[in-house]
N, C-alpha and C positions, 0 to 999 in steps of 0.2 A: 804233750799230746793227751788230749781226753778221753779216759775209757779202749784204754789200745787193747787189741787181740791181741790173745796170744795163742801160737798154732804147739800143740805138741804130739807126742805120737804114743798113743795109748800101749800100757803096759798089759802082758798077759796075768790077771789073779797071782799068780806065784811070786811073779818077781813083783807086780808091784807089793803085797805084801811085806817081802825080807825089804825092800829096801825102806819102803812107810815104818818099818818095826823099828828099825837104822834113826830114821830121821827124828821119829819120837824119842827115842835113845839119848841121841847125841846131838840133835839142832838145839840151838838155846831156845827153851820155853815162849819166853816173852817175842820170840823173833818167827817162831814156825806157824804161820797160820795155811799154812798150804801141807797139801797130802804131796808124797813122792810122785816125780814126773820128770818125763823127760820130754826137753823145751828143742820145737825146732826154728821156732821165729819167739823173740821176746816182745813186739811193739807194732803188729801192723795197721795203719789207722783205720780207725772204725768206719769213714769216708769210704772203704772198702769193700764193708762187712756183705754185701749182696753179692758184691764179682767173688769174693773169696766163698762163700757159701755155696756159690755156684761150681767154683773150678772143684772145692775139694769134693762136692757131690760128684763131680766128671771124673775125679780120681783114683776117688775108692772107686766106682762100677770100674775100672782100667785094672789096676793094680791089686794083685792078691795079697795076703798077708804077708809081712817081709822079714825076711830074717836075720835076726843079729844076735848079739854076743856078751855078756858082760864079760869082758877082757881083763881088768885088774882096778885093782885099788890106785885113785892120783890124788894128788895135792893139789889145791886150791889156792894153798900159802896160808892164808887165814879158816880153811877147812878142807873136808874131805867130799870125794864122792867116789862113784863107783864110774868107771869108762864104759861107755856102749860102743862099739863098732858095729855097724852097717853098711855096707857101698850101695846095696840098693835105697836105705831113708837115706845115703846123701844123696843120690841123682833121684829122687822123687823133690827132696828139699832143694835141689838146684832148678828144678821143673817149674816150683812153687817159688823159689826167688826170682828167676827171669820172667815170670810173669809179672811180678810187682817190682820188677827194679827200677830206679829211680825214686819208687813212693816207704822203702827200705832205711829204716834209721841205721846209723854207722855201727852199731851192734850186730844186724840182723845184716848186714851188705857183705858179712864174708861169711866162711864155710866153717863153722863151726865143731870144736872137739865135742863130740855128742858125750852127755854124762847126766848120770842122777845123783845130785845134790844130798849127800845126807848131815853136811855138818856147814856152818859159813857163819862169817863174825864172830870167831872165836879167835884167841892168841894164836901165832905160828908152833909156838909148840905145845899147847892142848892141839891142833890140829895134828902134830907130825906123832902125839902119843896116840888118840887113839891110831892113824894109820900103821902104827907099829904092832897095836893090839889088834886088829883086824888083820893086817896079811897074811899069819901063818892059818885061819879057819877057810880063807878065801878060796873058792875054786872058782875058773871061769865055767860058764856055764852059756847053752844055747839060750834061744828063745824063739819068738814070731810075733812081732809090732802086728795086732789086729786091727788097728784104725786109727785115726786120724781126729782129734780132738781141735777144739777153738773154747777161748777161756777170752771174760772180759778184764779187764783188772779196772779195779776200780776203787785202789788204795789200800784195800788187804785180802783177804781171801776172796778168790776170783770165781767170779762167776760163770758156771758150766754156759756157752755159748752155741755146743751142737757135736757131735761125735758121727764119722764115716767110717761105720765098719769097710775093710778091703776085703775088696769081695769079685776081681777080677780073674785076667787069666795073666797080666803083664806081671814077671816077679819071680813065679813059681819054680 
């Protein structure tokens, strides 16, 4: 697929920070050309791109900021991230998948463990060392997903495609 959207759900300043500071840390070099983020569709086609720019504008006016959780450190196998829990970004992300089901690549067609990437394509144990260096500083911690982001990809670092602050009353 050429040029696919990708939909994620914008981090508050704080946390995206600790976990961007994470990524440059510990992502290999030659492999991180993306800032921290967290993904809620990885590929939707660009064929798309007007009905998605439309529903997520319908969205955010719906939905206020949402609240989640950095829950704990997980394995990758080959790297680390940080777990997000939400129930409200998954039935918003289920809202946004049953509109485009059927046009959903076999990635993005189930319900995804939400997380932010800080490490990936490394050995499973440089991966299980830093997780062992990280858990005892870890605390889980709240947060509030303020919107709703779309990214082009376009072979390496993706291109900003349009941000939906949530700014409703559904959520609160």
């Amino acid at each position: 697929m050429a040029d696919p959207i990708i939909v994620t759900a914008a981090l508050p300043p704080e946390i995206f920070a600790m976990a961007d500071r994470l990524r440059r840390a510990h992502f290999p070099p030659a492999r991180n050309v993306l800032s921290a983020h967290l993904t809620m569709f990885h590929a939707i086609p660009p064929s798309l791109e007007r009905e998605l720019r439309t529903f997520l504008t319908d969205l955010a006016a719906e939905y206020a900021p949402l609240p989640a959780r950095l829950a704990h450190i997980v394995s990758l196998g080959r790297g680390t991230a940080l777990a997000v829990e939400s129930e409200p970004l998954m039935e918003l992300r289920d809202i946004i998948a049953d509109r485009f089901a059927g046009s959903l690549t076999a990635q993005d067609d189930h319900r995804p463990r939400f997380h932010i990437t800080i490490q990936n394509k490394v050995n499973p144990q440089e991966a299980r060392a830093l997780q062992a260096r990280l858990q005892p500083d870890f605390t889980p911690r709240s947060f509030v997903i303020p919107a709703l982001q779309a990214h082009f990809y376009r072979g390496g670092p993706w291109e900003a495609a349009g941000r939906w602050p949530l700014r409703g009353g559904v959520g609160r």
